[in-house]
N, C-alpha and C positions, 0 to 999 in steps of 0.2 A: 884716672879714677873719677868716679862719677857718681854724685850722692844724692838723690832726691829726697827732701822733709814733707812731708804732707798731714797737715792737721783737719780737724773738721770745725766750721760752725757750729758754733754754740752760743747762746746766750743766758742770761742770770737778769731780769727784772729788765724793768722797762728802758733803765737808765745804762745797764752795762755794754761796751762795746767792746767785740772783740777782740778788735785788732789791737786794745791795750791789754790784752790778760797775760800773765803772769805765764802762763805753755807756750805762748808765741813770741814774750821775749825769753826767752830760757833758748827754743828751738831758733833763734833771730843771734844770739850769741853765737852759739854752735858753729851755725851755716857761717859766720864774717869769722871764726876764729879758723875754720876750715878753707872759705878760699885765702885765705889770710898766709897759708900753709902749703899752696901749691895743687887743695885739692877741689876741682869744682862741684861748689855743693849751693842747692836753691831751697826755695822753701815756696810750698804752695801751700793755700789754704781753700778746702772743698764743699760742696754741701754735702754728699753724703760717699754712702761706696762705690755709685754707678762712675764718680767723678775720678778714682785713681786711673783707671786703665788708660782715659786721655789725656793724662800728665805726665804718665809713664810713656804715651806713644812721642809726645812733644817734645820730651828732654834724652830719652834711650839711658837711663842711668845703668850703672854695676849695682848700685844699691838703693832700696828703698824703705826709709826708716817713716811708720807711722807713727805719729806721736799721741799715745796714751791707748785708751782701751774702749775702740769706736768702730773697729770692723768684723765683723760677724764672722768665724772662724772658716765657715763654709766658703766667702767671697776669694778664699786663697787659694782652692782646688781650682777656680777660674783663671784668677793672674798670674798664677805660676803654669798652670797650660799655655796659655798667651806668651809669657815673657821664661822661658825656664833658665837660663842663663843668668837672672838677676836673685842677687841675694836681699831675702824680705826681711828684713826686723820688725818688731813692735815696743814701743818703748816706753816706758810703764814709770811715771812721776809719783810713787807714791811705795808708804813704807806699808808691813801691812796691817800696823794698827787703823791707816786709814782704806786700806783695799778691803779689809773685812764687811765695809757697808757697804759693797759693790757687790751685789749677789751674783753679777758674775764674772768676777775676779779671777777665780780659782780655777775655773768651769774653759773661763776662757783660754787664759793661761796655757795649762797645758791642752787643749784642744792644738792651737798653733805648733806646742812643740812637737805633736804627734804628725804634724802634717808639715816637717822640716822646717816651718819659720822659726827662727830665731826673737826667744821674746830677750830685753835689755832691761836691766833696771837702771835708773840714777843713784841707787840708794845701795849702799855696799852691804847693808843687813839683809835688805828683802833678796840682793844678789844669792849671795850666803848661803840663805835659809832655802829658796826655792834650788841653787845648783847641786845642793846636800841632800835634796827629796830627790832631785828630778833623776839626777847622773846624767844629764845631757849636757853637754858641749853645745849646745844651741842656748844657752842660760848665760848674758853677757852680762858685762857693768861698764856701763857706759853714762860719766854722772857729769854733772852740770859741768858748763863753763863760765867763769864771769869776767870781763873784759880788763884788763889788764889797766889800770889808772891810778895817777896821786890822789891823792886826799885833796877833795875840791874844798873851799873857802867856806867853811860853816858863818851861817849870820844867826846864830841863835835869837828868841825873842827876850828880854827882858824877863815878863813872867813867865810862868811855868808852863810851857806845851810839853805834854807827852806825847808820842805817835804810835798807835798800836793799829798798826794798818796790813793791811790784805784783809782777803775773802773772810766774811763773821760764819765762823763754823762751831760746834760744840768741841770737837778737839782741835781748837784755835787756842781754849783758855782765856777766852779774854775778859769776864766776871771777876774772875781773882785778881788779873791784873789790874784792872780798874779799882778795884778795894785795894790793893796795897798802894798802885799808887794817889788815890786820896789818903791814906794812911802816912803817908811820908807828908805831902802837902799840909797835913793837918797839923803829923810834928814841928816843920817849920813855919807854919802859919802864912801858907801862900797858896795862892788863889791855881788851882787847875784847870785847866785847857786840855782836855783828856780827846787826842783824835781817834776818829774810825769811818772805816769806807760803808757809810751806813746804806748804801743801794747798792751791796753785795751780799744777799745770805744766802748759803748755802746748805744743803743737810740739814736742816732741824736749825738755822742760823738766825730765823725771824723769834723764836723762844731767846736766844742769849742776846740780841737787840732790843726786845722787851724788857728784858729783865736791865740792862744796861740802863736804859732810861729812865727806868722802875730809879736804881740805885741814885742817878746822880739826880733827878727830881727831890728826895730828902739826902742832900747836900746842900752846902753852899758853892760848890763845885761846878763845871760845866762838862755837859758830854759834847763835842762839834763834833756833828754827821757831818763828812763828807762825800761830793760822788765818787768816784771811778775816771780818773786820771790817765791820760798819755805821761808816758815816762818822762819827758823832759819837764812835765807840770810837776809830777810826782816827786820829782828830784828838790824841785823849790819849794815844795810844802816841809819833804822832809827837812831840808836844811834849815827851815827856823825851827826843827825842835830840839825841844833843851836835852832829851831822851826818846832813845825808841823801845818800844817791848814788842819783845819776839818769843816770849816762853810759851812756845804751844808742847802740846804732851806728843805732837807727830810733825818733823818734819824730814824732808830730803835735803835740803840746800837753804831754802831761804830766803830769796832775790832780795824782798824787802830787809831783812839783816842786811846782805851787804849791799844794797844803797843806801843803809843808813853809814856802815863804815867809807862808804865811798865820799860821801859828803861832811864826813867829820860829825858827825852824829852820836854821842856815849852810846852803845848799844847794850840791852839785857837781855838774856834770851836763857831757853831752857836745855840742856845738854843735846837734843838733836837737833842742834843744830853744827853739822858736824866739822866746821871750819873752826869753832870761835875759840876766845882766848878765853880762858877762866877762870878769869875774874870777874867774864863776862854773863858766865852762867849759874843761875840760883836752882833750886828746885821747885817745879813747877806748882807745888799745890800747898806752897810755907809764905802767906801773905806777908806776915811781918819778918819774914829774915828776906822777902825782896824788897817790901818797902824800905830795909837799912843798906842794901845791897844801890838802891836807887841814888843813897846821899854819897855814897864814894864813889862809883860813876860819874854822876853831874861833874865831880872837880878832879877825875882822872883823865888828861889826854894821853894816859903813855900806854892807856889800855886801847884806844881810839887805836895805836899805830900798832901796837902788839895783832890788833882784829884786823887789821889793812895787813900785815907781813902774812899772817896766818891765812887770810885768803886769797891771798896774789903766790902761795906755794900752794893753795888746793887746787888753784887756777890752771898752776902748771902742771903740776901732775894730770892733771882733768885733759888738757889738750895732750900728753904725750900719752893717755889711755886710747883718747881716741884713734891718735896718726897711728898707734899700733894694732887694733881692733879690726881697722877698714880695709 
């Protein structure tokens, strides 16, 4: 068996690079959990459609999984001429509270399923919901994997860093997060360190960056913009923080939740996030019941390891969906 990944370039602002984004290590997991497994699988990254059919000539895969929603539905009547023997997926990182802003989501979607591809979700709702419209058997679920590890040596800092990191989007939620957590800093009377990846906005994401700065300019508080980090930087930012927030109103997985549980991290986050423990999870849009949710975290590690057991079983399950899928 033979698995080709293929993404596309893309970039976000002057400062973002791609080879650190969040679809490449997700599809970077996959492919090491897979030859890991006996199955060999690669992972290319292309500029546009013209570039599949020479990745396909190079590698001769059984399967070809495009990751996310980048290939024009028509480009499939060509590479399944070419290659018919090869089974095509498409695979689709998003629930559809967030595909709804994709006008062409839906359009695409079942385009591929009419023309035999098989589209995948990572998200076991959007699976669900689209194999209960569609009745096809081309509607898979195929959801993240995250690398099997201890709990690495958190060095928290002193004062209060919070880390509310990934892409700044409008269903990120990160407004409210930042008011609750100056909200808790207030009640205890300590100084915040409020992080974000401020040279990534996304969807309408420079409005909640505004407004972000808006808020902690009347503070005594700090917002620290950060850029756009390789993982292994990403890893030692996160580990001195005192806390991470993850309460978005939309997610699939998370990666940043579990590198914060990976590095011993307290994590918050809001119920889709669909590994975590819950004690972990507050309601997304109740400032002051997260801000009290913030002060028993800080001094809970048995939640840290309850969120580490809960996603080293999602992990496994996640690899034995795929070895049976492929």
């Amino acid at each position: 068996m033979k698995v080709l990944f293929v993404l596309k370039k893309s970039g976000y602002g002057c400062n973002y690079n791609y080879g650190t984004s969040g679809l490449l290590n997700s599809a970077k997991f996959v492919v090491d959990m897979l030859n890991h497994n006996g199955v060999e699988a690669k992972l290319v990254v292309v500029d546009d459609n013209n570039d599949i059919d020479r990745e396909v000539f190079y590698f001769l895969p059984d399967t070809v999984i495009i990751e996310a929603l980048w290939v024009v539905p028509e480009k499939f009547e060509v590479l399944k001429t070419l290659y018919p023997n090869i089974k095509w997926i498409v695979r689709i990182h998003s629930d559809l509270p967030f595909l709804a802003s994709d006008s062409i989501a839906m359009s695409w979607t079942f385009d591929y399923l009419k023309r035999g591809v098989a589209v995948a979700f990572n998200d076991m709702r959007a699976f669900s919901n689209i194999k209960d419209i569609s009745h096809d058997d081309n509607v898979l679920f195929l959801p993240n994997f995250y690398p099997f590890c201890e709990i690495l040596n958190q060095k928290p800092s002193p004062s209060l860093n919070i880390g509310c990191f990934g892409a700044i989007r409008p269903l990120k939620n990160q407004l409210i997060q930042a008011v609750a957590a100056i909200r808790y800093a207030d009640s205890v009377n300590q100084q915040l360190n409020f992080y974000v990846n401020g040279t990534r906005c996304e969807d309408g994401g420079e409005s909640v960056l505004r407004n972000l700065r808006s808020l902690f300019a009347n503070t005594k508080h700090k917002l620290v913009e950060i850029t756009w980090l390789d993982r292994a930087e990403f890893l030692q930012i996160m580990s001195r923080m005192n806390l991470a927030m993850c309460i978005s109103f939309t997610e699939t997985f998370c990666i940043v939740a579990a590198d914060a549980v990976t590095v011993g991290t307290p994590l918050i986050c809001s119920s889709q996030v669909p590994w975590a423990d819950g004690m972990s999870i507050v309601p997304a849009t109740n400032a002051s019941h997260i801000a009290n949710r913030i002060g028993h975290l800080l001094d809970s590690k048995e939640t840290i390891e309850h969120n580490h057991k809960k996603l080293s079983e999602y992990s496994k399950r996640s690899q034995d969906i795929w070895l049976e899928t492929l």
